[in-house]
C-alpha positions as protocol buffer text, in pm:
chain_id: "A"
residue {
  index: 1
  type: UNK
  ca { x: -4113 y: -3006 z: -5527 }
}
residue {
  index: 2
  type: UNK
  ca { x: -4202 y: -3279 z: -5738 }
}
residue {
  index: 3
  type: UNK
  ca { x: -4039 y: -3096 z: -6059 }
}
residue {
  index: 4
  type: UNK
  ca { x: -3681 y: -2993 z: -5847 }
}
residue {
  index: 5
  type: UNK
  ca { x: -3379 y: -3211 z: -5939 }
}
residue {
  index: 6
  type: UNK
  ca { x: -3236 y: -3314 z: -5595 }
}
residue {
  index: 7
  type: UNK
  ca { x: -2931 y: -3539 z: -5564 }
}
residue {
  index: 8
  type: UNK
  ca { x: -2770 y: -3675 z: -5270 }
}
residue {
  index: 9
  type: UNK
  ca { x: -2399 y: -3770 z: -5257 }
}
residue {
  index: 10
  type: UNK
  ca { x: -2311 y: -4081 z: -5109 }
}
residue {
  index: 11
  type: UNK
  ca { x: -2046 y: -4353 z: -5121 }
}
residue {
  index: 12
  type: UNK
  ca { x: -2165 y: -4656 z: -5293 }
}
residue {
  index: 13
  type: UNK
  ca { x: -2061 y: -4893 z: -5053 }
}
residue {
  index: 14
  type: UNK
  ca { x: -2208 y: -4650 z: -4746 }
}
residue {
  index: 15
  type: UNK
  ca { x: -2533 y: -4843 z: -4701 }
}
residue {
  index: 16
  type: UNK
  ca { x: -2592 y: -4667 z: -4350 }
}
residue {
  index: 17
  type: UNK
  ca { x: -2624 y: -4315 z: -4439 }
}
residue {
  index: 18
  type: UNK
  ca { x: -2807 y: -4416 z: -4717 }
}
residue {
  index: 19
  type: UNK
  ca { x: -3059 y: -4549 z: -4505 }
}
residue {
  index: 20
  type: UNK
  ca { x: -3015 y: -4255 z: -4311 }
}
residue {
  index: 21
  type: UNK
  ca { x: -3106 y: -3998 z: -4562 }
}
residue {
  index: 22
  type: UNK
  ca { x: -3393 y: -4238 z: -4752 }
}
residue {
  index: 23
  type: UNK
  ca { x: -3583 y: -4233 z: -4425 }
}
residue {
  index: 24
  type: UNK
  ca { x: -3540 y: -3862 z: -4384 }
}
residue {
  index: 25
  type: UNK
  ca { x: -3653 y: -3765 z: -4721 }
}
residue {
  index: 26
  type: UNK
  ca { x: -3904 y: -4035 z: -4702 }
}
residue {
  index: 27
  type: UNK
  ca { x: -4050 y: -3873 z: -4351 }
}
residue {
  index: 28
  type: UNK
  ca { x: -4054 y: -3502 z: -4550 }
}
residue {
  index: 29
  type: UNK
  ca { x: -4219 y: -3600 z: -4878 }
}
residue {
  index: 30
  type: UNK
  ca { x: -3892 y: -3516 z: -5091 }
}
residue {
  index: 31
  type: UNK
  ca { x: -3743 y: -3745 z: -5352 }
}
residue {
  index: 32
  type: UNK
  ca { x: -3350 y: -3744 z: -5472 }
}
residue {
  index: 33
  type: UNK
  ca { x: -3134 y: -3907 z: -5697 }
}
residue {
  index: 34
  type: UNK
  ca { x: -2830 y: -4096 z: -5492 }
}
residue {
  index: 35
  type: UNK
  ca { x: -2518 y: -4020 z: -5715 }
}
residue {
  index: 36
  type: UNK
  ca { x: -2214 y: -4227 z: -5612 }
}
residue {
  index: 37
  type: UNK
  ca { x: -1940 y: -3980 z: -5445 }
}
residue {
  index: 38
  type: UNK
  ca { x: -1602 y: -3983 z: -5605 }
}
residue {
  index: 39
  type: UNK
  ca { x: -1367 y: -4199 z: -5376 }
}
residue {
  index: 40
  type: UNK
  ca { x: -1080 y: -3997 z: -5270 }
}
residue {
  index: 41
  type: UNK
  ca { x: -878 y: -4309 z: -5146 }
}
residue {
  index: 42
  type: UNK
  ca { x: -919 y: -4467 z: -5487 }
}
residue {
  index: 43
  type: UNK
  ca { x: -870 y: -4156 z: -5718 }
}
residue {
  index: 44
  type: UNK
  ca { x: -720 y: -4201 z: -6129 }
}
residue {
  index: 45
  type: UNK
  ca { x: -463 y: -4039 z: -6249 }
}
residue {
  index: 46
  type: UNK
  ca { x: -679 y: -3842 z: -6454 }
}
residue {
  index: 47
  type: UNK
  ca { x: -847 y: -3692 z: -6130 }
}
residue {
  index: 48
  type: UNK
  ca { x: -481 y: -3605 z: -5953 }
}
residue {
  index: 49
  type: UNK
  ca { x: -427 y: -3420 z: -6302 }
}
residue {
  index: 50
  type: UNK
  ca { x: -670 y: -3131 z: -6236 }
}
residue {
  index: 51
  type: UNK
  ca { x: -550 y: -3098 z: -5891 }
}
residue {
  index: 52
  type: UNK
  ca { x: -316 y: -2785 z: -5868 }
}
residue {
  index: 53
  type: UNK
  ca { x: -67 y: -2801 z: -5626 }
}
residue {
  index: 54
  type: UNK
  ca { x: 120 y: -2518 z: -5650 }
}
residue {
  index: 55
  type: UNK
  ca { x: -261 y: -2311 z: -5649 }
}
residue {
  index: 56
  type: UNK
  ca { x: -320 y: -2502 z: -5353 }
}
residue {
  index: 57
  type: UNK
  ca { x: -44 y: -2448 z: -5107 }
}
residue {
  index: 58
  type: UNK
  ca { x: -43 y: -2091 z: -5252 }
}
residue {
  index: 59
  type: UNK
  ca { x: -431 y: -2024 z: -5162 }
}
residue {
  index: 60
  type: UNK
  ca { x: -561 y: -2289 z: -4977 }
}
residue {
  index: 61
  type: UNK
  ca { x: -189 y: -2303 z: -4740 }
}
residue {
  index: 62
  type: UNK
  ca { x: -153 y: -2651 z: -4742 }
}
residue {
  index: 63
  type: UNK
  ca { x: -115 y: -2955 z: -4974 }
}
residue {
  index: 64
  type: UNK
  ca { x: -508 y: -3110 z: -5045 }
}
residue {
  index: 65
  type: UNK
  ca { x: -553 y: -3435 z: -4910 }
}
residue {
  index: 66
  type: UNK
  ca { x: -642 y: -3717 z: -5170 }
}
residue {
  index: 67
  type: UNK
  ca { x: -1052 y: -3741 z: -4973 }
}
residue {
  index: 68
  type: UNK
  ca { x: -1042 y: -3349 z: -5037 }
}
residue {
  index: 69
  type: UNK
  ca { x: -1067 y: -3370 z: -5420 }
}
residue {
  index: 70
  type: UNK
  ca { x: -1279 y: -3649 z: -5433 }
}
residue {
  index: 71
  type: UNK
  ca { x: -1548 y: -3453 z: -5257 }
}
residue {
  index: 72
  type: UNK
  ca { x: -1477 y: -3149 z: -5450 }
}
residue {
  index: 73
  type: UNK
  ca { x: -1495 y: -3416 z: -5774 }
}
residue {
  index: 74
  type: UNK
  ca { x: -1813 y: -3528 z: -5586 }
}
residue {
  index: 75
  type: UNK
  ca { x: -1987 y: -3189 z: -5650 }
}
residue {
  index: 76
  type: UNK
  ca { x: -1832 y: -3052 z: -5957 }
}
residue {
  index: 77
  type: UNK
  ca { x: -1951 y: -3393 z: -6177 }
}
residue {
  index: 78
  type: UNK
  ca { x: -2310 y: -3267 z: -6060 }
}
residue {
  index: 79
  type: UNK
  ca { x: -2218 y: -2931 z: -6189 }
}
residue {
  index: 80
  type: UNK
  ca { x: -2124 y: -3094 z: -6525 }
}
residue {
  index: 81
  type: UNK
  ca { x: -2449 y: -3277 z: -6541 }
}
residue {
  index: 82
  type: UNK
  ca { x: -2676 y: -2973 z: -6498 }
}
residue {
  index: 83
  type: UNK
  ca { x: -2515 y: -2794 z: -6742 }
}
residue {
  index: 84
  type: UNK
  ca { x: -2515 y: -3126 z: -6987 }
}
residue {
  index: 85
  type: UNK
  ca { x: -2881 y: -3169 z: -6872 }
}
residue {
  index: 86
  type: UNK
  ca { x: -3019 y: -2853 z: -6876 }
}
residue {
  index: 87
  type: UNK
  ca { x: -3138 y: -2887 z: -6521 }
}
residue {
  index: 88
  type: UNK
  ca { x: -3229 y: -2538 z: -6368 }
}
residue {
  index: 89
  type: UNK
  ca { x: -3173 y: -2571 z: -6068 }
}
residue {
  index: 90
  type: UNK
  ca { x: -3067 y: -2848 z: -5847 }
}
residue {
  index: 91
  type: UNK
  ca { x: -3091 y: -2946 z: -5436 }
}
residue {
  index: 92
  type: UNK
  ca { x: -2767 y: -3103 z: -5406 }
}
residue {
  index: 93
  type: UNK
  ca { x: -2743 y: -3250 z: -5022 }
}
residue {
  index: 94
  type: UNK
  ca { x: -2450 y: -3484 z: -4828 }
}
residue {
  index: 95
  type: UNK
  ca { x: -2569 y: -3768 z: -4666 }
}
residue {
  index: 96
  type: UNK
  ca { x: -2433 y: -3682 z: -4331 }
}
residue {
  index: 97
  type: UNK
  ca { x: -2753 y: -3444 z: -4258 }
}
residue {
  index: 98
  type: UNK
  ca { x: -3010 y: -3336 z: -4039 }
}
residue {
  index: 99
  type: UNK
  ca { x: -3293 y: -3178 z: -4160 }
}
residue {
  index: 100
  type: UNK
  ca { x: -3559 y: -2949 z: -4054 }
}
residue {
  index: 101
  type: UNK
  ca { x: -3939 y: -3049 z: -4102 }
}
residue {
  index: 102
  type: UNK
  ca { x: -3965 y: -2683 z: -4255 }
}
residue {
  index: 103
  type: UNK
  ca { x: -3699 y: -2777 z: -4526 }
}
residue {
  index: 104
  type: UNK
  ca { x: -3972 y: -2876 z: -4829 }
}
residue {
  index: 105
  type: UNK
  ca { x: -4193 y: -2560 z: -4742 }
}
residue {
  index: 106
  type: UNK
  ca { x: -3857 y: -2340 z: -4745 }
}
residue {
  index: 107
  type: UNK
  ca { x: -3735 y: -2510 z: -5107 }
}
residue {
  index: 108
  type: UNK
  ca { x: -4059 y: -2439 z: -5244 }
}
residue {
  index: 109
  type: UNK
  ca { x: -4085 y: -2077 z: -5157 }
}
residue {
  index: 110
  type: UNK
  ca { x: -3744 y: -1979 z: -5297 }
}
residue {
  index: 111
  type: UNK
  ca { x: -3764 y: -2233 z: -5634 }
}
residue {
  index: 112
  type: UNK
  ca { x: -4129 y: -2022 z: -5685 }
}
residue {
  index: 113
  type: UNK
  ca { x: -3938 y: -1711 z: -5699 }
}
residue {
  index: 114
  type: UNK
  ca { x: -3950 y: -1584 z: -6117 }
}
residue {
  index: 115
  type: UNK
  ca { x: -3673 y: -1404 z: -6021 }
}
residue {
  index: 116
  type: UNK
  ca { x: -3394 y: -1502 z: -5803 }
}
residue {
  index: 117
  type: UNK
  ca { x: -3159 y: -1306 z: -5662 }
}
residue {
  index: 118
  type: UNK
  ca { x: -2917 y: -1574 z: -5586 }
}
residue {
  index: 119
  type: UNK
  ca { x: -2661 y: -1846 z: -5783 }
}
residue {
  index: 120
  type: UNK
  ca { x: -2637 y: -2024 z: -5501 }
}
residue {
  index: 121
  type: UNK
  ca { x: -2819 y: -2104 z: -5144 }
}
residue {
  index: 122
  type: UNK
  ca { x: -2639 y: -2267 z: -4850 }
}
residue {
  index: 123
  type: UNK
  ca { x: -2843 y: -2429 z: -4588 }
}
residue {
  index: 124
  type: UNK
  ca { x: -2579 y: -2498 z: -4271 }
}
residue {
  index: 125
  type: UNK
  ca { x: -2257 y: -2333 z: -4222 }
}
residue {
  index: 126
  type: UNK
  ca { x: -1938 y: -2516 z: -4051 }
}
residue {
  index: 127
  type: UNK
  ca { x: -1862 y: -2163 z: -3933 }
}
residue {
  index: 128
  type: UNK
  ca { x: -1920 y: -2075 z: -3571 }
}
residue {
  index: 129
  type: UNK
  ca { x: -1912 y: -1696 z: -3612 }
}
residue {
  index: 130
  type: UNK
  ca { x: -2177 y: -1758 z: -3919 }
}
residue {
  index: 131
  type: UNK
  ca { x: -2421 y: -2005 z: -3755 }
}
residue {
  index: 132
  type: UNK
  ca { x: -2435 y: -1814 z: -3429 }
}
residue {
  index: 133
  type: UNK
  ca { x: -2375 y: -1477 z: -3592 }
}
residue {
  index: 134
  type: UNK
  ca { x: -2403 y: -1219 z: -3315 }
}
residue {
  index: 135
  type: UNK
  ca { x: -2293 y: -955 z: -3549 }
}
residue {
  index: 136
  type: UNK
  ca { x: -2473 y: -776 z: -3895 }
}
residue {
  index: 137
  type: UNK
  ca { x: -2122 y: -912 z: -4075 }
}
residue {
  index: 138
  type: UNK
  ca { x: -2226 y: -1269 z: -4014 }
}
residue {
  index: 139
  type: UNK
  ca { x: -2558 y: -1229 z: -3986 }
}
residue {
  index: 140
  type: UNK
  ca { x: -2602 y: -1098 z: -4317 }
}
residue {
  index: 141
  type: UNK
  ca { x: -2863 y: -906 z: -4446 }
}
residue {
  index: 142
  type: UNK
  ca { x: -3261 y: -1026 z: -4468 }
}
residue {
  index: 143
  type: UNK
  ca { x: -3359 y: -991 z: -4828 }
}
residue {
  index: 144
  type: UNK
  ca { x: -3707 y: -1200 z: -4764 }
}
residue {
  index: 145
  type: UNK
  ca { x: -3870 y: -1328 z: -4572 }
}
residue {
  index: 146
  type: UNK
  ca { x: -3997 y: -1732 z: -4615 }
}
residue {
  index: 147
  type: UNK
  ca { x: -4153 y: -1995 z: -4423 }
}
residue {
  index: 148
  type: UNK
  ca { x: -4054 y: -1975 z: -4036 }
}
residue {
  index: 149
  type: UNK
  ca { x: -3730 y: -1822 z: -4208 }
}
residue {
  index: 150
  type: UNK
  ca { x: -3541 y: -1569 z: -4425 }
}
residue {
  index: 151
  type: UNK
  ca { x: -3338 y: -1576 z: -4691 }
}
residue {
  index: 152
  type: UNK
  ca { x: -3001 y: -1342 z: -4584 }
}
residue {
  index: 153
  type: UNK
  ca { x: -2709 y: -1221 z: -4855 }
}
residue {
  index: 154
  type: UNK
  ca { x: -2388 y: -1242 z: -4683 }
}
residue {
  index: 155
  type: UNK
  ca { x: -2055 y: -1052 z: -4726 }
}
residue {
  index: 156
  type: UNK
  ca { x: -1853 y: -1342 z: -4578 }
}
residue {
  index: 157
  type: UNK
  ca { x: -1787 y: -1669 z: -4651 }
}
residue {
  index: 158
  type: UNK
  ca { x: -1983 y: -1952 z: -4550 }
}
residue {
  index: 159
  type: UNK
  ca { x: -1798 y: -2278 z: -4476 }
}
residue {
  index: 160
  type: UNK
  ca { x: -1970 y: -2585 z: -4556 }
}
residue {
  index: 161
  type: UNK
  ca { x: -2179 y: -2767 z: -4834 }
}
residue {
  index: 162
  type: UNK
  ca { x: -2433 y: -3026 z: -4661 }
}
residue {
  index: 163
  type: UNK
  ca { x: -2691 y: -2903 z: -4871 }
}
residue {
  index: 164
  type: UNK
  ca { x: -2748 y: -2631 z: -5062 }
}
residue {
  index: 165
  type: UNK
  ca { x: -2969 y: -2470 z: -5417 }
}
residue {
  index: 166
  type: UNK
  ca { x: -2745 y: -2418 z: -5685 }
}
residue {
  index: 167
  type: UNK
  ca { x: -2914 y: -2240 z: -6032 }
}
residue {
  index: 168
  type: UNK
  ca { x: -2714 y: -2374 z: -6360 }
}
residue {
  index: 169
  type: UNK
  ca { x: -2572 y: -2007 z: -6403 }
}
residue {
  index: 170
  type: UNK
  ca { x: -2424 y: -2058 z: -6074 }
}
residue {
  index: 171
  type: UNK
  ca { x: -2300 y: -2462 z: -6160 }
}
residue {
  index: 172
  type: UNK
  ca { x: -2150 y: -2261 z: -6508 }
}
residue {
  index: 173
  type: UNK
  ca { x: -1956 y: -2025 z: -6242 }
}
residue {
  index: 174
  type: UNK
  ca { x: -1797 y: -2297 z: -6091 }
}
residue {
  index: 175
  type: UNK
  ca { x: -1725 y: -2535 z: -6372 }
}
residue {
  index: 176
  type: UNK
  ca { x: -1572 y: -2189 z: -6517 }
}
residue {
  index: 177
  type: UNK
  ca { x: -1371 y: -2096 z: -6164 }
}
residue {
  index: 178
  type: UNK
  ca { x: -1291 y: -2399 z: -6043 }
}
residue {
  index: 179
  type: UNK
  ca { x: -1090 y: -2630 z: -6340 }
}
residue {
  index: 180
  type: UNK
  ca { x: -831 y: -2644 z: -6160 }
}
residue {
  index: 181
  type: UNK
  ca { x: -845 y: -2794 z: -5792 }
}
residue {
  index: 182
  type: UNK
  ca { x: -664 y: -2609 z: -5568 }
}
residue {
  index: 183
  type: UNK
  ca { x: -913 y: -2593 z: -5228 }
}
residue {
  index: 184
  type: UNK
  ca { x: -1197 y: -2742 z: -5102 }
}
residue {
  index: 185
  type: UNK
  ca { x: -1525 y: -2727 z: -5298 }
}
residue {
  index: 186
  type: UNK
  ca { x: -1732 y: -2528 z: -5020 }
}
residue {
  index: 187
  type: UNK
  ca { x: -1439 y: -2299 z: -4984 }
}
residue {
  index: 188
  type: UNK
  ca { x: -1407 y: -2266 z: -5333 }
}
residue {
  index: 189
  type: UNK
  ca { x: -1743 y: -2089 z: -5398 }
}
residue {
  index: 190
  type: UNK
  ca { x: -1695 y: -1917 z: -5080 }
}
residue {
  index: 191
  type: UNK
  ca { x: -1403 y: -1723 z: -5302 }
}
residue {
  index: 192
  type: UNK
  ca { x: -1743 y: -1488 z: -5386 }
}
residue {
  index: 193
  type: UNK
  ca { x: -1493 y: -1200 z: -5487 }
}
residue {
  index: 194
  type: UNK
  ca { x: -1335 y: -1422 z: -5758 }
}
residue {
  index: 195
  type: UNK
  ca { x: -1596 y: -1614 z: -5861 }
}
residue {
  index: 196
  type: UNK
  ca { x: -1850 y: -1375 z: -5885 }
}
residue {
  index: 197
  type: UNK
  ca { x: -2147 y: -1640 z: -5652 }
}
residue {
  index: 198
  type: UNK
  ca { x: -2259 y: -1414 z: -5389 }
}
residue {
  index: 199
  type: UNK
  ca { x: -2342 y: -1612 z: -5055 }
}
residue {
  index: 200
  type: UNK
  ca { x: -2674 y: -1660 z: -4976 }
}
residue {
  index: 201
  type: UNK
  ca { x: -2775 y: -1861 z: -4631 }
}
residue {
  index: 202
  type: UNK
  ca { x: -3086 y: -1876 z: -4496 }
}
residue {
  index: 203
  type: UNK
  ca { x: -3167 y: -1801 z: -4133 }
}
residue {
  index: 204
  type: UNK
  ca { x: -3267 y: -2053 z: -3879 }
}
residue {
  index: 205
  type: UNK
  ca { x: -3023 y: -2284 z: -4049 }
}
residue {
  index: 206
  type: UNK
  ca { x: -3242 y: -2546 z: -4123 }
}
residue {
  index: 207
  type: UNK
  ca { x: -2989 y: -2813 z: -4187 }
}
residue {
  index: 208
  type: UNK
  ca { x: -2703 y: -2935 z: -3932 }
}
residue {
  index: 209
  type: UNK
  ca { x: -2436 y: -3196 z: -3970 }
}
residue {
  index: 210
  type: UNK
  ca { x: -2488 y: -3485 z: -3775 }
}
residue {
  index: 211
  type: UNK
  ca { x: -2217 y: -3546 z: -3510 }
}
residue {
  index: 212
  type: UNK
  ca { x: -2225 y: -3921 z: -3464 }
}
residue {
  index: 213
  type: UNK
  ca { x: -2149 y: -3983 z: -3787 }
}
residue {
  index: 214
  type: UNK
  ca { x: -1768 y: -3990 z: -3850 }
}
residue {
  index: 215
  type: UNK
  ca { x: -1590 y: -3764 z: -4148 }
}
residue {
  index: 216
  type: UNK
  ca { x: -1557 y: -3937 z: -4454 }
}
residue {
  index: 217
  type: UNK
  ca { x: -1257 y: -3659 z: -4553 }
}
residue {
  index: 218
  type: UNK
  ca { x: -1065 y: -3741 z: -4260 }
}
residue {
  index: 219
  type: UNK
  ca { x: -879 y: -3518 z: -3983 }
}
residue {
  index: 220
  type: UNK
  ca { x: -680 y: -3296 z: -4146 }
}
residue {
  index: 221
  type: UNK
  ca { x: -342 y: -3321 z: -3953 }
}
residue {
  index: 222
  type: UNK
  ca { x: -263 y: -3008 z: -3718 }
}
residue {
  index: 223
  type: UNK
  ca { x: 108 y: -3024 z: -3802 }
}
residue {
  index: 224
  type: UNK
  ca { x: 10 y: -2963 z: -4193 }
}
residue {
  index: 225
  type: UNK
  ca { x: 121 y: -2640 z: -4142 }
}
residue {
  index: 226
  type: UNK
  ca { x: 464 y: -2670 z: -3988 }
}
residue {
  index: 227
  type: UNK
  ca { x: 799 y: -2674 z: -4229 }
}
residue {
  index: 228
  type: UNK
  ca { x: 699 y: -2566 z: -4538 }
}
residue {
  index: 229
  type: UNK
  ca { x: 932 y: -2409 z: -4724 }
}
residue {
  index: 230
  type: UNK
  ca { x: 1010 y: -1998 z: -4684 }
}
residue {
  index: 231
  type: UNK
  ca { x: 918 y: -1942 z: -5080 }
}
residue {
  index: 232
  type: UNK
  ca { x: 565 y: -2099 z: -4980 }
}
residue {
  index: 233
  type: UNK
  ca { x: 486 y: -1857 z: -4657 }
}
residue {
  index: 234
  type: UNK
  ca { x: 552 y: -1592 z: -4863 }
}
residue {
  index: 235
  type: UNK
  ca { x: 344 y: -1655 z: -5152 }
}
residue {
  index: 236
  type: UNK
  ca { x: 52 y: -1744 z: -4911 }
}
residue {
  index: 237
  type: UNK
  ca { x: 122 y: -1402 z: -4746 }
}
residue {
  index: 238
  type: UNK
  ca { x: 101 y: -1215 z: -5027 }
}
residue {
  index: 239
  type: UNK
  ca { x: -244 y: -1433 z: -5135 }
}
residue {
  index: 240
  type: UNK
  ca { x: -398 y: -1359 z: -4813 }
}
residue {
  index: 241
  type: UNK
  ca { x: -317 y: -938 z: -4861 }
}
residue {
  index: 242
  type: UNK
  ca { x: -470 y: -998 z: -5188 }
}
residue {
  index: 243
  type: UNK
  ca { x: -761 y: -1198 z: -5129 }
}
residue {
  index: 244
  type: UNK
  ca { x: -789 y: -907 z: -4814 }
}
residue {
  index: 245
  type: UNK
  ca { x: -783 y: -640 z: -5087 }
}
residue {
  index: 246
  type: UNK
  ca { x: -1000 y: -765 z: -5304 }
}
residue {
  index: 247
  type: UNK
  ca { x: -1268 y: -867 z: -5095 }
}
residue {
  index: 248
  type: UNK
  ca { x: -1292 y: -496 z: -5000 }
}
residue {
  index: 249
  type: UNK
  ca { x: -1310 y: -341 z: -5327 }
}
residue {
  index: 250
  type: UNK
  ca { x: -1564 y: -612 z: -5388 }
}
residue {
  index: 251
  type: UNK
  ca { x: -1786 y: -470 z: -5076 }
}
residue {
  index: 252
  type: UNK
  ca { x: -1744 y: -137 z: -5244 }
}
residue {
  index: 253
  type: UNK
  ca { x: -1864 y: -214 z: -5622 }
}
residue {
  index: 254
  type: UNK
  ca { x: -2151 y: -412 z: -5410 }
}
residue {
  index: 255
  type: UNK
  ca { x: -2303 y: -134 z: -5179 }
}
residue {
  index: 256
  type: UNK
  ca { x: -2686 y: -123 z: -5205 }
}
């Protein structure tokens, strides 16, 4: 993997999950770049410019918080960069991670592949019903087989974006899609009918968020929800009948 751009996003003054990835990576052989994450609590007003509010509580139901869109700022500077750098493809992990000891020999296997099928390959999902599918709808479907694991195309969305494989066709996708801030970043390429990144996971997850290690976004308040004005429930109704609609025609075009 010694040719693979890897990068893992971390806030400067976050010495302890530093250390916390370094030894991991260390322990597995792999080497990555630590790119200093975008502060959400000390955001410019150039950042709060590409944020989209009225996209947001339209889509996404709810106002972003400020730690929201400096993740998503986090990840879409790296898109920038592989574009500006002509970097291929890129390992792009959080430094809140655990990973497998079969993580290199997995990377390997699907960067060795002349021909990918995928933009874009998640590692761990936040989603229950995805990372314990008992279903073929979250399971997915097996398209091959790799090390101890297989790579599975979903029809679903994923949740989550500890580390994943992203191809610069896919990073152009979502410079292209996502200008304008309006969600989260993982839930942003998880819009797969819009943005045209199928999901690809593969199966045993071998990456998992560590538990101990608090949320650098913050709880989201459970009251968010409550008061909003009648103008905005409707327009999120009417987004979630689309977004309902056009998911299925998108299973259609996509039957194999």
């Amino acid at each position: 993997m010694s040719f693979l751009r890897s990068f893992v996003i971390n806030l400067e003054h976050d010495h302890t999950r530093r250390a916390h990835m370094q030894a991991q990576l260390e322990a597995l052989g792999m080497q990555a770049e630590f790119v200093p994450a975008v502060n959400g609590r000390a955001l410019c007003t150039a950042d709060y410019a590409l944020y989209d509010r009225q996209k947001a509580l339209r889509i996404y139901g709810v106002e972003m918080m400020d730690t929201e869109i400096g993740c998503y700022l986090s990840h879409y500077r790296l898109y920038e960069r592989m574009v500006r750098e002509a970097i291929p493809v890129a390992l792009i992990m959080e430094d809140d991670i655990e990973i497998s000891p079969a993580f290199p020999a997995i990377i390997n296997e699907l960067i060795a592949d002349p021909a990918p099928p995928w933009l874009a390959v998640r590692f761990e999902s936040l989603r229950g019903r995805v990372r314990e599918a008992k279903t073929t709808k979250f399971k997915g479907e097996c398209v091959k087989q790799l090390h101890n694991a297989g790579l599975y195309r979903l029809h679903t969305h994923v949740l989550g974006f500890g580390a994943y494989l992203i191809r610069r066709e896919g990073a152009e996708h979502m410079l292209r899609y996502g200008q304008r801030i309006f969600m989260p970043i993982d839930q942003t390429m998880d819009r797969y009918w819009e943005n045209g990144i199928t999901p690809y996971i593969v199966r045993p997850l071998p990456v998992h968020q560590r538990q101990d290690f608090e949320s650098r976004i913050g709880a989201r308040p459970p009251s968010r929800h409550v008061g909003q004005p009648l103008r905005v429930q409707i327009a999120r109704r009417a987004q979630r009948l689309s977004d309902g609609l056009h998911k299925r025609l998108h299973a259609l075009r996509n039957r194999d």
